[in-house]
C-alpha positions as CSV (number, residue, x, y, z in Angstrom):
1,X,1.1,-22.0,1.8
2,X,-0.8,-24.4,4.3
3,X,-4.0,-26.3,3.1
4,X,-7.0,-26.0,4.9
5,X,-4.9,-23.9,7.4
6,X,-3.6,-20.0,7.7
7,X,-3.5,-18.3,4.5
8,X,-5.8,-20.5,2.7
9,X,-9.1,-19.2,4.4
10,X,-7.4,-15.6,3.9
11,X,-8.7,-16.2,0.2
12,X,-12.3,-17.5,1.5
13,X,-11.5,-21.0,2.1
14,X,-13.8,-22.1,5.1
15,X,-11.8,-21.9,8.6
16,X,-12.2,-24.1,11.6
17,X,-12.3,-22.3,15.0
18,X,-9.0,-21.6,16.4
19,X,-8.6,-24.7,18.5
20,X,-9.0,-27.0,16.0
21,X,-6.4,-25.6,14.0
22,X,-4.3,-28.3,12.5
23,X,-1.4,-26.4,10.7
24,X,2.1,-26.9,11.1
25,X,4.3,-26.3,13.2
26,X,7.0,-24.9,11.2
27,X,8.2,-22.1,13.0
28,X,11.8,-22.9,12.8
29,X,13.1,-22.4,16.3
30,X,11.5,-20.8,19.6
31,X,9.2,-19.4,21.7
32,X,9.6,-17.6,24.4
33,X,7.0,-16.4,26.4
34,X,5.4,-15.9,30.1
35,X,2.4,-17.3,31.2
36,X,1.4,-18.5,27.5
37,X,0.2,-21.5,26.1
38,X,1.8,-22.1,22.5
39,X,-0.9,-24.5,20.6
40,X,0.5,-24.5,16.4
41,X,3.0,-22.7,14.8
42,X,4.6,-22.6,11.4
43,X,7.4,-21.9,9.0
44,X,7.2,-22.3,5.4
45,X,7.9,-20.7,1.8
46,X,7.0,-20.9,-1.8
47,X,6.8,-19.2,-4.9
48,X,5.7,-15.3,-5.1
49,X,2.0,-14.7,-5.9
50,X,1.3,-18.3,-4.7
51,X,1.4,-18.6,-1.2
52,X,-2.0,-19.6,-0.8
53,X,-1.0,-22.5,-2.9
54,X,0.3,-25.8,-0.4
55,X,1.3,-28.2,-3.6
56,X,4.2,-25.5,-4.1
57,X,4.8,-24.3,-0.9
58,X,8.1,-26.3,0.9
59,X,7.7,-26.6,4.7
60,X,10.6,-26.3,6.7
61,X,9.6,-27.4,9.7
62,X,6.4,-28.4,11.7
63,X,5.4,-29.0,15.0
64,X,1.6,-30.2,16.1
65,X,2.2,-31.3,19.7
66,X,0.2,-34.5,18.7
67,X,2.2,-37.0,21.4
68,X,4.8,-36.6,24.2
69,X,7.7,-37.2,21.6
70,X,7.5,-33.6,21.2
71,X,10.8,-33.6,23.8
72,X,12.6,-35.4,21.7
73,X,12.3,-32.1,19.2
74,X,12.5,-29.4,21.4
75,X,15.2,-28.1,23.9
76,X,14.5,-26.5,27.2
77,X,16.9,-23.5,27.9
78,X,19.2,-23.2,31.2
79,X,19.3,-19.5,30.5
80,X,18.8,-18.0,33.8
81,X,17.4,-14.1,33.8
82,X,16.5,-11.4,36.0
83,X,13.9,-13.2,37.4
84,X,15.9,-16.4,38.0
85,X,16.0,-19.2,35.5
86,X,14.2,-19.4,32.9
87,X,10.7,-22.1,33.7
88,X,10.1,-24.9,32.3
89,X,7.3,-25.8,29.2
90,X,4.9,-28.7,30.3
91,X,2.5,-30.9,27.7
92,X,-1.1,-29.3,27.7
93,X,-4.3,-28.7,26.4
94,X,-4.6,-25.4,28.9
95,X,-7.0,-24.8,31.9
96,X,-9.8,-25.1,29.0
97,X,-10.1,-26.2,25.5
98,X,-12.5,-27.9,22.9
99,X,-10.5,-31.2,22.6
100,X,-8.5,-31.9,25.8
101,X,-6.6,-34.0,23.0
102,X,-5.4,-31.5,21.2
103,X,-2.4,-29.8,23.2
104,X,0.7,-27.2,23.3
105,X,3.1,-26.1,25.3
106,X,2.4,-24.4,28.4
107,X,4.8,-22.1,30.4
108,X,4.4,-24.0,34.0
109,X,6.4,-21.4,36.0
110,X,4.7,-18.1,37.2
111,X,6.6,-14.6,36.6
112,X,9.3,-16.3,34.9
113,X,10.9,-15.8,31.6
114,X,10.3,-19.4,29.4
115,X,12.8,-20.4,26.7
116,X,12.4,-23.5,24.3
117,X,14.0,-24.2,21.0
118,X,14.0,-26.8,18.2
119,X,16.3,-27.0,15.3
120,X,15.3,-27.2,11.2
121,X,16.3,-30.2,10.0
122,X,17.6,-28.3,7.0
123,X,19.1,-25.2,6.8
124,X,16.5,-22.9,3.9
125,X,16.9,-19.6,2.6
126,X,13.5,-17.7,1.5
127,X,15.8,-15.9,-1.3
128,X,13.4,-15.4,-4.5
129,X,10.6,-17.0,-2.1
130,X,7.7,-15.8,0.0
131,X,8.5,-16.8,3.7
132,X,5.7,-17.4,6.0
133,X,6.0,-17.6,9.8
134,X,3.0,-18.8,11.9
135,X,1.9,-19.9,15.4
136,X,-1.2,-19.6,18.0
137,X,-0.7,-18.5,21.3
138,X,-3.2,-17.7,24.2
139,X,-2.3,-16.4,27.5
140,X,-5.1,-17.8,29.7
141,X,-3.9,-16.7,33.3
142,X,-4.6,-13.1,32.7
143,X,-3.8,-11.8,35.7
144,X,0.1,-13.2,35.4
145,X,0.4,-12.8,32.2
146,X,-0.7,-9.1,32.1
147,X,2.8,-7.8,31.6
148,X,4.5,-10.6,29.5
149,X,4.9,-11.7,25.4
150,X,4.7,-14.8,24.0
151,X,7.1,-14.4,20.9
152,X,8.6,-16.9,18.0
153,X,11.8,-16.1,17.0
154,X,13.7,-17.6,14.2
155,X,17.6,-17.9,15.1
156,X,20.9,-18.6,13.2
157,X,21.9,-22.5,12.7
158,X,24.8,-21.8,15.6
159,X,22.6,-21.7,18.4
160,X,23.4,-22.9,21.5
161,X,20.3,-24.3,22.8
162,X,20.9,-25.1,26.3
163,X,21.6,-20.9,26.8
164,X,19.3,-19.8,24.8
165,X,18.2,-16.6,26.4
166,X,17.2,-12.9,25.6
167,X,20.5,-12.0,24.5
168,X,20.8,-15.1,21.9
169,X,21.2,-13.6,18.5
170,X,17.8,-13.9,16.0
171,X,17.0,-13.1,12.3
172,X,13.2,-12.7,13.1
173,X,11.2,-11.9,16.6
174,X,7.7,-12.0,15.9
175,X,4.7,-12.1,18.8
176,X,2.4,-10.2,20.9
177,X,3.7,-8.0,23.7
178,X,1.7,-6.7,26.3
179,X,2.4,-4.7,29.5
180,X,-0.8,-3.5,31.4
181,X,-3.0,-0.5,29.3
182,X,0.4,1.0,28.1
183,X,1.9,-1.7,26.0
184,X,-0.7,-4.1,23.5
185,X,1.2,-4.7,20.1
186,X,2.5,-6.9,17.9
187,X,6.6,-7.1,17.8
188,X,8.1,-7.6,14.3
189,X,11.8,-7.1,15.1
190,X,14.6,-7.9,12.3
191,X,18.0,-8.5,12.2
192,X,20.1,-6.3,10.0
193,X,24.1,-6.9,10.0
194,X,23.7,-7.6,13.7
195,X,21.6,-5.0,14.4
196,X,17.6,-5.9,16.0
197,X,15.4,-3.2,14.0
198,X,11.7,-2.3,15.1
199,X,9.4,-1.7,13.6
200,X,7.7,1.7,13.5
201,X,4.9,2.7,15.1
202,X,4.4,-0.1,17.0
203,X,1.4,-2.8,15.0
204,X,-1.8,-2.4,17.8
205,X,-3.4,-5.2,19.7
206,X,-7.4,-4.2,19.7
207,X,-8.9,-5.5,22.8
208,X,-10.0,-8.7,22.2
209,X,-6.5,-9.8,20.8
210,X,-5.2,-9.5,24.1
211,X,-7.9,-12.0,25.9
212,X,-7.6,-15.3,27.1
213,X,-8.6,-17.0,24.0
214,X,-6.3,-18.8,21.2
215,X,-4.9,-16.2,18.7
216,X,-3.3,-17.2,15.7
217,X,-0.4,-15.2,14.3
218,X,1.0,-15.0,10.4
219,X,3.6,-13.3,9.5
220,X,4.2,-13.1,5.6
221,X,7.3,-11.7,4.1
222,X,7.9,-11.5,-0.2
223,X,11.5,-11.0,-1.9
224,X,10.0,-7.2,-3.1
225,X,10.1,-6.0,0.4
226,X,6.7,-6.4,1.1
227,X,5.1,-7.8,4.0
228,X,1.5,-8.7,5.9
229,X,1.0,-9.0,9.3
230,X,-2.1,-10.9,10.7
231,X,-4.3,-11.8,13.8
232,X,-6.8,-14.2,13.6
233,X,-6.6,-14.0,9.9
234,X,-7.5,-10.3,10.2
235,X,-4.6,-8.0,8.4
236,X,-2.8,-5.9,11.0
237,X,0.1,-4.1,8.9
238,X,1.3,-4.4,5.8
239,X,3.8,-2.3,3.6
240,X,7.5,-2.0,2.5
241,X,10.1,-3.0,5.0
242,X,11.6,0.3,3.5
243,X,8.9,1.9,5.0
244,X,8.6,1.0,8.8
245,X,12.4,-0.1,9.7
246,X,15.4,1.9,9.6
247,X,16.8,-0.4,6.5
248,X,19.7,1.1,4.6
249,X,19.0,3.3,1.7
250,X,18.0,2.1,-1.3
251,X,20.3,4.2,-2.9
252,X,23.6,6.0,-1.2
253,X,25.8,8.1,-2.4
254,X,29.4,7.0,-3.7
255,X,32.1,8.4,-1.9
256,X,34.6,7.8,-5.1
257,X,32.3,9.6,-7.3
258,X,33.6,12.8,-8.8
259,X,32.2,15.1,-11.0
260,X,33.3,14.6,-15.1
261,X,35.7,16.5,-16.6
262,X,32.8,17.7,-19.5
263,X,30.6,18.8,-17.1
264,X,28.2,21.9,-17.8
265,X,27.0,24.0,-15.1
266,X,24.4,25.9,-17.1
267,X,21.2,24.5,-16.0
268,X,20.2,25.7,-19.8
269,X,21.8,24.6,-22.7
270,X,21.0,26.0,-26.2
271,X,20.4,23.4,-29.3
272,X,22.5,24.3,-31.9
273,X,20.8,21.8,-34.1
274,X,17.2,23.2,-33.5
275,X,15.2,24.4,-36.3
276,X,12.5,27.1,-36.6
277,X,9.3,25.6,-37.1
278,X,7.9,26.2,-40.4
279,X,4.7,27.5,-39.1
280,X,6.4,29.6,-36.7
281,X,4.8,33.5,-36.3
282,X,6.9,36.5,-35.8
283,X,4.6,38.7,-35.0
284,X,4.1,38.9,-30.7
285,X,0.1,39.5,-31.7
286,X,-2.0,38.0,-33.6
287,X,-5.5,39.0,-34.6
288,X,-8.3,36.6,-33.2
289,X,-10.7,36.0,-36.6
290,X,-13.2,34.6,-33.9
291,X,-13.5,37.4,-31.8
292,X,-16.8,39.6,-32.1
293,X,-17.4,43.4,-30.8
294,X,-18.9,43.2,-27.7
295,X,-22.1,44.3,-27.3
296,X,-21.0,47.3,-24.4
297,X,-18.3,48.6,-26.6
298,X,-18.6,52.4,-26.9
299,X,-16.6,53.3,-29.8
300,X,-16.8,57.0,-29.0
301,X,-15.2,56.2,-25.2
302,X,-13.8,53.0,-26.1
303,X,-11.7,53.7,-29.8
304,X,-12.5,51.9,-33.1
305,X,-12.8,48.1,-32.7
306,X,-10.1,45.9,-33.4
């Protein structure tokens, strides 16, 4: 899907470090996070069975943070919370980097909740297509951001941007969530008919997902229901969507069926056409040529052999 990026190296391919990262940002709409640092992100789609493959993957949309025109893309929400309104995202390479050149957004506000969203320039549907949704994320002040998430979330093409907020409608919340030693996971929410669906158990953040550092996020979904979930390229989850959401049945019963006039309640039925096999035996017992007299047989006690 991305070349020299995300799910290439998940095949081998050599992978930079995490900072140096320069995949797209195609995550079709937002991020919301606190106290998080949003570096690359991504959004794209191609045939099944070749989504390591970046001459047929189509890219929806792409954001690398390379220059300040990045506001001329993206939309700060007025949404206003709990906690107030929601902060405000500022141009940066974080309190430390390997190329202070190299930046993302950064949630300038502490304890509040950050909302920022950009449109696709074409509406896509991932129908008959593998869809892959990507990002890196660090959350550097560990002391704020020890109860907070930094999620993506992909929304519907009526968005109001300005109030984006918590209670905005989404198809896909993806992202880490954690909450002091209770909560450390990775939400995968999705939208069915209106209704958000989690995923179940909850997909664990190991310890050293939940640092300071840059951790990059990959979300694959395929048109048979399956999906992967990684962290640093590492696989997390993976499965049926069947399997870990509350999704419909694949099958339901029909509430207009009835049972047919000719039907038979005998579990068995004889075959009126059936013929007896012309090496069938009537007899119930039949000798055994290889048997032998055992050696212990007492014919006096026992009888005459037979």
């Amino acid at each position: 899907m991305f070349r020299r990026c995300p799910l290439a190296s998940l095949q081998g391919t050599p992978e930079p470090p995490l900072q140096r990262r320069r995949c797209r940002r195609e995550t079709g709409t937002l991020p919301t996070c606190r106290q998080c640092v949003f570096v690359v992100a991504a959004l794209a789609a191609a045939q099944p069975g070749r989504v390591a493959d970046a001459a047929l993957a189509k890219v929806f949309f792409e954001e690398q943070f390379s220059s300040n025109e990045w506001e001329s893309r993206w939309v700060h929400s007025k949404w206003k919370g709990s906690n107030g309104p929601t902060g405000r995202f500022e141009w940066s390479a974080g309190q430390w980097q390997a190329n202070e050149s190299q930046k993302g957004l950064r949630a300038a506000s502490d304890m509040h909740y950050h909302g920022i969203s950009a449109k696709l320039p074409v509406s896509f549907s991932n129908r008959g297509r593998d869809l892959v949704v990507q990002y890196s994320v660090k959350h550097e002040s560990e002391e704020l951001s020890f109860c907070g998430g930094g999620y993506m979330k992909l929304l519907g093409s009526d968005i109001d941007q300005e109030n984006f907020g918590g209670d905005t409608p989404y198809r896909i919340m993806f992202g880490p969530d954690i909450c002091g030693y209770d909560i450390s996971r990775v939400h995968l929410i999705l939208n069915w008919n209106g209704e958000n669906l989690l995923r179940k158990p909850d997909i664990n953040l190991e310890y050293d997902d939940r640092n300071e550092f840059t951790h990059l996020y990959t979300l694959v979904v395929r048109p048979d229901n399956s999906y992967n979930v990684y962290v640093n390229l590492k696989e997390k989850s993976s499965g049926n969507l069947h399997d870990s959401w509350d999704f419909p049945n694949k099958t339901m019963d029909d509430p207009e069926d009835k049972k047919p006039a000719d039907w038979v309640e005998v579990r068995r039925i004889v075959d009126t056409a059936a013929q007896k096999p012309k090496k069938w035996v009537d007899k119930k017992r039949v000798p055994d040529s290889a048997a032998r007299k055992p050696d212990e047989w007492d014919d006096e006690e026992d009888g005459e052999y037979q």
